[in-house]
RORO-371782 format. One line per field, with one value per residue: residue number from 1; chain; y, x, z of N, C-alpha, C in turn. Coordinates in pm, 1 decimal. Example, Ala and Ser with C-alpha at 12.3 -4.5 7.8 and 13.67 -1.06 7.14 Angstrom:
residues 2
k = 1;2
c = A;A
n_py = -569.0;-225.0
n_px = 1319.0;1285.0
n_pz = 780.0;708.0
ca_py = -450.0;-106.0
ca_px = 1230.0;1367.0
ca_pz = 780.0;714.0
c_py = -330.0;3.0
c_px = 1320.0;1290.0
c_pz = 780.0;787.0
//
This chain:
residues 193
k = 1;2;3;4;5;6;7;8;9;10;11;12;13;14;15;16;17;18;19;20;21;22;23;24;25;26;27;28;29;30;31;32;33;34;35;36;37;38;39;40;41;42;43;44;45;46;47;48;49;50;51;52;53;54;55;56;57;58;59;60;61;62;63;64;65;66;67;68;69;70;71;72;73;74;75;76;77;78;79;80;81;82;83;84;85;86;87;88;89;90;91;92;93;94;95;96;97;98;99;100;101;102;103;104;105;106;107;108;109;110;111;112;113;114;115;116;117;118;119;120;121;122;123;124;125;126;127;128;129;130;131;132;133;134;135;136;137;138;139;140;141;142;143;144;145;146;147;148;149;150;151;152;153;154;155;156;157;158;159;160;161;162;163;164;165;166;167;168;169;170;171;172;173;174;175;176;177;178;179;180;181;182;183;184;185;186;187;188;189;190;191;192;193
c = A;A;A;A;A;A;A;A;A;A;A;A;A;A;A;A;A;A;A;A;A;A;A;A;A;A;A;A;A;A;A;A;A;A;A;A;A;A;A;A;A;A;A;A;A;A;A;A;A;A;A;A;A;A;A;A;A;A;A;A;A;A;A;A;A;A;A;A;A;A;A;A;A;A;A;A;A;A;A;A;A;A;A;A;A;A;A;A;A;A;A;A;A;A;A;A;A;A;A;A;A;A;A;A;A;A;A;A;A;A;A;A;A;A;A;A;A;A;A;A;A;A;A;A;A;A;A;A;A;A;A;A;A;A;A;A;A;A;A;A;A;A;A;A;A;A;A;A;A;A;A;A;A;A;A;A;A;A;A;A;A;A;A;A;A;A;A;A;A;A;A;A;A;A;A;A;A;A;A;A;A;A;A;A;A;A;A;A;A;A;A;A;A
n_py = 951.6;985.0;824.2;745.4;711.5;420.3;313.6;171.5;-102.9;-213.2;-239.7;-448.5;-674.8;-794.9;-999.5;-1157.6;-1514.9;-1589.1;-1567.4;-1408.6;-1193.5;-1077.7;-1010.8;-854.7;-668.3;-536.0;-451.2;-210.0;-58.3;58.1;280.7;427.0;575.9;775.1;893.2;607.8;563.4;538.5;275.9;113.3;-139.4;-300.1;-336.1;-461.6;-716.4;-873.9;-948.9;-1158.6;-1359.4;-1614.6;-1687.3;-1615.5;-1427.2;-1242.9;-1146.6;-1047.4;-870.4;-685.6;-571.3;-424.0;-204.7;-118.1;37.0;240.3;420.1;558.1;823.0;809.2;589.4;635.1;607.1;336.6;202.0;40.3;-197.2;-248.7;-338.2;-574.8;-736.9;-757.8;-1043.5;-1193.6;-1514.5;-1566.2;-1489.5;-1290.3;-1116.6;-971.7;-845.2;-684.4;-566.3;-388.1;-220.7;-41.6;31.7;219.0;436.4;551.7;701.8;999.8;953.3;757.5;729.7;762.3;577.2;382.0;194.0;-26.3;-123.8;-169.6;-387.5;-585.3;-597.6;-816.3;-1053.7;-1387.9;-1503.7;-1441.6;-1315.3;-1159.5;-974.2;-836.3;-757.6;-569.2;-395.5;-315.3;-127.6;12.8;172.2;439.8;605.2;639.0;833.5;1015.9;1151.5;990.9;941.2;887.6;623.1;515.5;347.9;85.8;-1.8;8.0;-156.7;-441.6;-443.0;-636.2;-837.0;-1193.3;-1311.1;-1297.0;-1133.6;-979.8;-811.9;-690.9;-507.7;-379.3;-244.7;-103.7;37.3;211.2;420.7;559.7;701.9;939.7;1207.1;1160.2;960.2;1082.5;1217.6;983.6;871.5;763.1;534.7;366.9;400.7;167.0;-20.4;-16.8;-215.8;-480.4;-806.4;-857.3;-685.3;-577.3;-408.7;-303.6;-140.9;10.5;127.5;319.4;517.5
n_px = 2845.3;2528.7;2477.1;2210.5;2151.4;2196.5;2024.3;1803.9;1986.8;2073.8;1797.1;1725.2;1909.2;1726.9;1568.0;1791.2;1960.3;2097.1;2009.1;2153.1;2245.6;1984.8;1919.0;2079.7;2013.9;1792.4;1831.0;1986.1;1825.3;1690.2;1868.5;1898.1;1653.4;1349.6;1427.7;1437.9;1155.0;1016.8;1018.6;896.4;741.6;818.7;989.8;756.9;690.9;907.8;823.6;671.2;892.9;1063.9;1237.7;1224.9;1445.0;1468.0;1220.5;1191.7;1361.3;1241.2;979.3;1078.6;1256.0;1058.2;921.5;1065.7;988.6;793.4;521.5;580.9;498.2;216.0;23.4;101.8;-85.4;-316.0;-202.6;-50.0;-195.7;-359.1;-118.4;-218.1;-366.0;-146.8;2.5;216.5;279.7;489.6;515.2;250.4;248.0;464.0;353.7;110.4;285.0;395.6;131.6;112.7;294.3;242.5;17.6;-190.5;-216.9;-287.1;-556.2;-765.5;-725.4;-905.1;-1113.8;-973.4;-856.7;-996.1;-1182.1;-1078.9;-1190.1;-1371.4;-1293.8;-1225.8;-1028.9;-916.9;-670.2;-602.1;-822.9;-774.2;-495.7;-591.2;-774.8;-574.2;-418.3;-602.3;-609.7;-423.2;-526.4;-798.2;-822.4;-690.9;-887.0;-1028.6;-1354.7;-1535.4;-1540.2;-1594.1;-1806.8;-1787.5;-1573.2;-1715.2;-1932.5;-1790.0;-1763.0;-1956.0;-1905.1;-1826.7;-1597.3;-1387.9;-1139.2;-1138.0;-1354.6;-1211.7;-1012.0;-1141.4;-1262.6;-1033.8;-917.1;-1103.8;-1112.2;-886.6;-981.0;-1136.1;-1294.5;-1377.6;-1549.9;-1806.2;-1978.1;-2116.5;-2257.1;-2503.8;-2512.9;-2285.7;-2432.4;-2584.3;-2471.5;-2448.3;-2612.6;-2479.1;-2388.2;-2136.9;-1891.8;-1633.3;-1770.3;-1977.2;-1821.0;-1599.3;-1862.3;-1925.3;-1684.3
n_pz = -1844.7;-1607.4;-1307.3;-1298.4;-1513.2;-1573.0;-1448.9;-1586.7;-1690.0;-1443.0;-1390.3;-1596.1;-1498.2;-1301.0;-1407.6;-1397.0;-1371.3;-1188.2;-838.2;-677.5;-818.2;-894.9;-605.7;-562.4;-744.5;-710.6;-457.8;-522.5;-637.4;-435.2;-380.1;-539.7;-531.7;-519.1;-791.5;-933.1;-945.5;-1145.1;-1225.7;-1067.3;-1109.5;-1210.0;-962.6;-842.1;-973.1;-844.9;-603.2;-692.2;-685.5;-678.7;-502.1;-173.3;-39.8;-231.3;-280.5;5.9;-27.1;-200.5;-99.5;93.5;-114.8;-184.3;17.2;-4.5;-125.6;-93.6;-86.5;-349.3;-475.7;-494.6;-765.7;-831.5;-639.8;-716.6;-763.5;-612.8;-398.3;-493.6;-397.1;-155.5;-109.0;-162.5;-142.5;12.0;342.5;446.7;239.4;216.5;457.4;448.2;179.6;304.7;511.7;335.1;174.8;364.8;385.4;185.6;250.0;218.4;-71.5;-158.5;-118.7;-355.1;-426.6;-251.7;-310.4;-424.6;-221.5;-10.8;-147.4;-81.2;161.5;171.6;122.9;172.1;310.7;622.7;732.3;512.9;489.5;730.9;650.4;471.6;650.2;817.0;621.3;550.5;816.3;846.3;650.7;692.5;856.7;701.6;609.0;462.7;462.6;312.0;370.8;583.5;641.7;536.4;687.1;922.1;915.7;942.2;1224.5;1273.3;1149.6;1145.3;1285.6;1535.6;1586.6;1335.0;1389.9;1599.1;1538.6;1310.2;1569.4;1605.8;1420.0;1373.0;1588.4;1550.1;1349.1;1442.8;1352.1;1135.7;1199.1;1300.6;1120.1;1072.1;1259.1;1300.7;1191.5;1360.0;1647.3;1586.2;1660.1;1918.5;2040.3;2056.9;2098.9;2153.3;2408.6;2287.3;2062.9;2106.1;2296.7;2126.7;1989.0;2157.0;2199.3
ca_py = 919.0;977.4;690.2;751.8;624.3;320.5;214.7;23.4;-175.9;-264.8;-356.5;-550.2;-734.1;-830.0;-1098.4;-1256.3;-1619.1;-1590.9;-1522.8;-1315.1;-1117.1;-1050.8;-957.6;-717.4;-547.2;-510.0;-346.9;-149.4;50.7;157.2;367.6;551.1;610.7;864.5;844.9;484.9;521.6;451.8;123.0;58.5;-234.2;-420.7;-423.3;-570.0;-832.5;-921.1;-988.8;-1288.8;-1441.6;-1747.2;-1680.3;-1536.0;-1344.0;-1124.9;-1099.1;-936.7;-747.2;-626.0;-516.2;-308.7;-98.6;-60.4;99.0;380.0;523.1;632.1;885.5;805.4;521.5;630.7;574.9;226.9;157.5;-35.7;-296.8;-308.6;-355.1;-659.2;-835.0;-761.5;-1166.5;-1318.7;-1604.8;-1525.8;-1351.6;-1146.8;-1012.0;-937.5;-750.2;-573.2;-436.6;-342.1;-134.6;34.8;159.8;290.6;517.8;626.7;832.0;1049.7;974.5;634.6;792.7;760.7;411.7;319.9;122.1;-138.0;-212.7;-195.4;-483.6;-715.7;-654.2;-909.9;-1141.2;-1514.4;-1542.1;-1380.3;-1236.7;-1100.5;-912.8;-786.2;-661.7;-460.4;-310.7;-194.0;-40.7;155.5;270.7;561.7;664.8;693.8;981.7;1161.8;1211.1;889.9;940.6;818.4;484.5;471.5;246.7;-23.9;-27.7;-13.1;-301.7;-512.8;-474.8;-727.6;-999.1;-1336.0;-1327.9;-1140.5;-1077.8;-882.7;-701.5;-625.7;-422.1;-285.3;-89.3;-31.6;136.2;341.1;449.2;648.9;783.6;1059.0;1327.5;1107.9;890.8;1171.3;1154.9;840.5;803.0;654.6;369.0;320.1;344.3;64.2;-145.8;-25.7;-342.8;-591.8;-871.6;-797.0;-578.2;-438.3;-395.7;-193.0;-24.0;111.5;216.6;431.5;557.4
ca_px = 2708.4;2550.7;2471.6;2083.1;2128.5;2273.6;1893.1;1745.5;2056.8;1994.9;1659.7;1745.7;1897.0;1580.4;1491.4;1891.2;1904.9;2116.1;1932.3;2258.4;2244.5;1848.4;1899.0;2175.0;2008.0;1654.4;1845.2;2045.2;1764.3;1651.1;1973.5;1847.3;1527.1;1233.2;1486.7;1402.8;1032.1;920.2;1040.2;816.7;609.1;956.8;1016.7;647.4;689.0;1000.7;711.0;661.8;1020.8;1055.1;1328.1;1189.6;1562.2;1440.0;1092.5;1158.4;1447.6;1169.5;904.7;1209.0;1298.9;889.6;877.8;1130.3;973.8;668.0;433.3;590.2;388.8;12.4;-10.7;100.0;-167.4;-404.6;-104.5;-18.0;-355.4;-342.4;-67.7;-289.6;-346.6;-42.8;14.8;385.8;246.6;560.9;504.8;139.2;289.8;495.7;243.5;90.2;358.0;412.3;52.9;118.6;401.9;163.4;-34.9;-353.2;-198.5;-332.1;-695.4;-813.2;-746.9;-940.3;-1212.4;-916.6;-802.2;-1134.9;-1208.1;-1021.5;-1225.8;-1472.4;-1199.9;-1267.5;-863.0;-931.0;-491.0;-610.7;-902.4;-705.8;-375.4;-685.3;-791.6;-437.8;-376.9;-672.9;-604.8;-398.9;-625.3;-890.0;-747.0;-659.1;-1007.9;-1135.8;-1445.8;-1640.1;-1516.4;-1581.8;-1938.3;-1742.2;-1494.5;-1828.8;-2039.3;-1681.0;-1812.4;-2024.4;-1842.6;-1829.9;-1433.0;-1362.7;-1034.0;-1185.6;-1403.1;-1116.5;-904.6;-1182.2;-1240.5;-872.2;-916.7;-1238.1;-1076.5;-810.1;-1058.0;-1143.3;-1432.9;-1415.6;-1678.9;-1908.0;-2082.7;-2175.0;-2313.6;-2628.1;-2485.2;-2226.2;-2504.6;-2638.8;-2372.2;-2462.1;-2731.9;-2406.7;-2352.3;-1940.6;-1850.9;-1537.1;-1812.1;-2014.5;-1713.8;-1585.9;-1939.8;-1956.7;-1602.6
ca_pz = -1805.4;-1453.7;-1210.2;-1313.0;-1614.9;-1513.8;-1388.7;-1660.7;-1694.6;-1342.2;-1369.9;-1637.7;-1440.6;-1205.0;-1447.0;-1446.5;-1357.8;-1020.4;-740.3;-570.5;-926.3;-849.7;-503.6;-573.5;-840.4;-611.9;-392.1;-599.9;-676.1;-369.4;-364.5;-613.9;-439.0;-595.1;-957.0;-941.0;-884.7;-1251.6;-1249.9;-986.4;-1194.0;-1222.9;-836.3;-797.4;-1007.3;-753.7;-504.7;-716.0;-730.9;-635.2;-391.6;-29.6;7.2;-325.9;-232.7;71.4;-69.4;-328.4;-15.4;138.7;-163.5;-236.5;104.0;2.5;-242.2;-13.7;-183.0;-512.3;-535.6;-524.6;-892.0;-806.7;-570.1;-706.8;-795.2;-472.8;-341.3;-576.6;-360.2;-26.0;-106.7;-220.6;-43.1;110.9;452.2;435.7;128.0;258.5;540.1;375.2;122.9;409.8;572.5;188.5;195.8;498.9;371.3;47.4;276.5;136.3;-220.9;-192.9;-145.1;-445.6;-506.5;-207.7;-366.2;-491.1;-101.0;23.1;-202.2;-33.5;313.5;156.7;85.4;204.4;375.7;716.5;721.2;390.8;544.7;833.9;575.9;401.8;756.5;860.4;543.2;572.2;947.7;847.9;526.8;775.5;897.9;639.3;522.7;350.2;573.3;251.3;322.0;723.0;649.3;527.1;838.9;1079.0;882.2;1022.0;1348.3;1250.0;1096.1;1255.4;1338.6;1651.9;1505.7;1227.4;1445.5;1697.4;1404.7;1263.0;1644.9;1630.2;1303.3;1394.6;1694.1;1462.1;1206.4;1473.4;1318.0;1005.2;1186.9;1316.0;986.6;1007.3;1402.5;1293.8;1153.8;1470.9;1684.6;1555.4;1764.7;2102.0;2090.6;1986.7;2229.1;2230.9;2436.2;2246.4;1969.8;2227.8;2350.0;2006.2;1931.4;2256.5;2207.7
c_py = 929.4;843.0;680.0;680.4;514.5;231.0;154.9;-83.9;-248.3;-292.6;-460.5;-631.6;-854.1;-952.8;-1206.4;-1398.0;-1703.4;-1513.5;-1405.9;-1164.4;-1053.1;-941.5;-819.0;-631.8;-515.2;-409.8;-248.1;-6.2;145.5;270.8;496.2;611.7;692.0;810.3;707.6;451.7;458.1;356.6;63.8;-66.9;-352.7;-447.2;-484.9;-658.1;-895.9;-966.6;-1150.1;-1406.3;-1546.2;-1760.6;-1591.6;-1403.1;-1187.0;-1056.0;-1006.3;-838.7;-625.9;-526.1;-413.3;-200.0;-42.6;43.7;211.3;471.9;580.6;686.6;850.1;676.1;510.4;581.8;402.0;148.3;38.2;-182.2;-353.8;-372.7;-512.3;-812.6;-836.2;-943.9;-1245.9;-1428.8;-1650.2;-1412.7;-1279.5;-1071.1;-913.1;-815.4;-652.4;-463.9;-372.3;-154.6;7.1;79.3;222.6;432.1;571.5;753.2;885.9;1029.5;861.6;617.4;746.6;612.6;320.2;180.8;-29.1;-232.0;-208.8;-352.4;-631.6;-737.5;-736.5;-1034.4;-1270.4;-1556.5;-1422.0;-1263.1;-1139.6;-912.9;-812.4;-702.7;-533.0;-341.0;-221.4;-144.6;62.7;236.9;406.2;678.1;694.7;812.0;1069.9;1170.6;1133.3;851.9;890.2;645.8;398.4;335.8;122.2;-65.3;-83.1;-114.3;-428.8;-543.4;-626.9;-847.3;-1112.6;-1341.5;-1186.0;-1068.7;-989.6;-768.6;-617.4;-547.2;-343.7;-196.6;-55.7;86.7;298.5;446.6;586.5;731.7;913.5;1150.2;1243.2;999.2;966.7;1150.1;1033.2;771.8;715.2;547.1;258.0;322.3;240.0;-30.7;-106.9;-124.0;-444.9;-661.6;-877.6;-705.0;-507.2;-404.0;-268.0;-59.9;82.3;170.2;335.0;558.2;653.0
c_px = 2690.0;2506.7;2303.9;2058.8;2152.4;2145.3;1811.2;1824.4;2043.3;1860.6;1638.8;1775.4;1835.5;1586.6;1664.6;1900.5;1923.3;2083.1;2034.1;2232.8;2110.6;1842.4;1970.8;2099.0;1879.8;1724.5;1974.9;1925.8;1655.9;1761.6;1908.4;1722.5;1426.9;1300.2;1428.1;1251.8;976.2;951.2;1012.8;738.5;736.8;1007.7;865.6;644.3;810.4;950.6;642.2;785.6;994.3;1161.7;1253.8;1263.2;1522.5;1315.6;1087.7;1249.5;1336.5;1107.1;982.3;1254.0;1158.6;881.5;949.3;1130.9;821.5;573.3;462.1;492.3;267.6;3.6;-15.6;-0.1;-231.5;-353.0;-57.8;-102.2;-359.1;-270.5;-111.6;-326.0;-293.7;-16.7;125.5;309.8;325.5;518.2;333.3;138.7;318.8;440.8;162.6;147.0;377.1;319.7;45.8;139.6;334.8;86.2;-162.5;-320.1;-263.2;-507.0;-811.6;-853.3;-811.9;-1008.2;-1120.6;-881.3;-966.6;-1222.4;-1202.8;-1071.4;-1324.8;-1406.1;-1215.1;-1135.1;-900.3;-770.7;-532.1;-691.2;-804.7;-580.9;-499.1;-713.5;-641.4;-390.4;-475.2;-658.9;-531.6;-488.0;-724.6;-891.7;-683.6;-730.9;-1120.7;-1301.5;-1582.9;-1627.4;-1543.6;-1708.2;-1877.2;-1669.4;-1648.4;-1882.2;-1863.7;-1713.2;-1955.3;-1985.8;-1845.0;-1682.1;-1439.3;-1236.7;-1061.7;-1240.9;-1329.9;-1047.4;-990.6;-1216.7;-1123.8;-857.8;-1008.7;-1176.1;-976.6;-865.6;-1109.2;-1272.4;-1440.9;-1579.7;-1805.8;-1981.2;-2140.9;-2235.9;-2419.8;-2582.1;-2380.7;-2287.0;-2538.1;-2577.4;-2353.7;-2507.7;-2621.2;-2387.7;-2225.4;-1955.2;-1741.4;-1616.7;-1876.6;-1954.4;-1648.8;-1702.3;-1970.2;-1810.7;-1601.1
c_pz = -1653.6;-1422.6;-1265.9;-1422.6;-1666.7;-1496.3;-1481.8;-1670.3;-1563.9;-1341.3;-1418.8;-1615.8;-1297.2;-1262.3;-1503.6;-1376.2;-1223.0;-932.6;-661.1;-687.6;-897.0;-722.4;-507.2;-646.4;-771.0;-547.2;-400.8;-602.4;-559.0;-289.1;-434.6;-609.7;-541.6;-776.2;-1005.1;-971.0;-993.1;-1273.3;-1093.0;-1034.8;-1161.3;-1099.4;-807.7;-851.0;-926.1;-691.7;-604.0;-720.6;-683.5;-498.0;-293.9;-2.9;-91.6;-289.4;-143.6;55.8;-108.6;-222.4;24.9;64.4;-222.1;-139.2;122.9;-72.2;-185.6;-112.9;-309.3;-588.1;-553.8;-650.6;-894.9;-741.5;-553.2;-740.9;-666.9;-369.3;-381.1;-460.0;-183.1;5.7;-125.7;-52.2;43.9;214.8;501.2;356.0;175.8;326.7;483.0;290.7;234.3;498.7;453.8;172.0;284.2;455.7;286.7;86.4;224.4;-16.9;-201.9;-171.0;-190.1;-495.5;-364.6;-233.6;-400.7;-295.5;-27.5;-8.2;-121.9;161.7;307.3;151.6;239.4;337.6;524.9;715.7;612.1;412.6;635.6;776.5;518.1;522.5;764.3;770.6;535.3;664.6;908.8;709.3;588.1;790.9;827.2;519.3;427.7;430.0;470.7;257.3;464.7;692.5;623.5;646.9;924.9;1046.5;951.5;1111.5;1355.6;1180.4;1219.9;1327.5;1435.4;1595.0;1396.5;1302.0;1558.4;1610.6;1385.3;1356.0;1635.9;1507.5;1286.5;1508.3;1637.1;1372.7;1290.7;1418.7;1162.6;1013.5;1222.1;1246.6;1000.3;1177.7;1374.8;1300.4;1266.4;1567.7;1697.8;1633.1;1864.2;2157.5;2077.5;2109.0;2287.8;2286.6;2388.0;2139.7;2026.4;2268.1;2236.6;1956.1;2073.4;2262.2;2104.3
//
């Protein structure tokens, strides 16, 4: 038998009852990298363990399977609010790595820039900053209405984000206009930029 087929038996072990047993087998499978990818569902439920040490094992072998996870997306999108602000991060850093595959499933991280948890808000922004840029220019109006939130912190990200979107916001000057009249000036300043 090769080593490939070895990986359900390891995953199986995900759900064994010592935490060293857990951790090992998490990161077991980001050896086996892309091979591994369809048992992508079984390292996100790791992102719930109860142990921290697995959790962020789990984030670490999510983030080496890059493009392979678009399909995953909107799962991952999901833990944009868990309430471990590693794990937050981390999803974070993992849509990073997804790239224009994660596109499609805008509408699911988008979601969460309405979201009540300000950190929550802000993981949603920096996962969009590089999707910006590679073309989600149907999604810039939501970034720009940001500029208007009550948290400067919100509205400081969302110029950091506009700032990267490049000819994606062209389209949409009218509506960044609109925040030349804003009483911030970095609100001001990203709409003149």
């Amino acid at each position: 038998p090769t080593v490939l087929e070895h990986i359900p038996a390891v995953v199986g072990c995900l759900m064994d009852g010592c935490v060293d047993v857990r951790m090992a087998a998490v990161s077991s499978l980001k050896q086996f990298g892309p091979a591994a990818a369809s048992h992508v569902p079984a390292v996100l439920r790791q992102l719930e363990d109860p142990d921290p040490h697995v959790r962020e094992t789990a984030t670490d072998v999510l983030s080496a399977f890059g493009p392979d996870l678009a399909q995953y997306v909107p799962l991952l999108a999901l833990r944009l609010d868990h309430p471990d602000l590693h794990v937050r991060w981390a999803v974070v850093e993992v849509l990073k790595t997804v790239g224009e595959a994660a596109i499609p499933h805008l509408p699911t991280i988008i979601a969460y820039l309405a979201h009540t948890n300000a950190d929550v808000r802000r993981a949603a922004i920096e996962s969009l900053r590089p999707l910006v840029r590679h073309g989600a220019e149907d999604h810039v109006p939501c970034i720009l209405a940001l500029l208007a939130h009550a948290s400067e912190h919100i509205r400081r990200t969302a110029v950091e984000v506009l700032k990267t979107a490049g000819a994606s916001v062209r389209r949409h000057y009218p509506l960044l206009l609109e925040h030349l009249a804003s009483p911030e000036a970095t609100v001001r300043r990203a709409a003149v930029e």
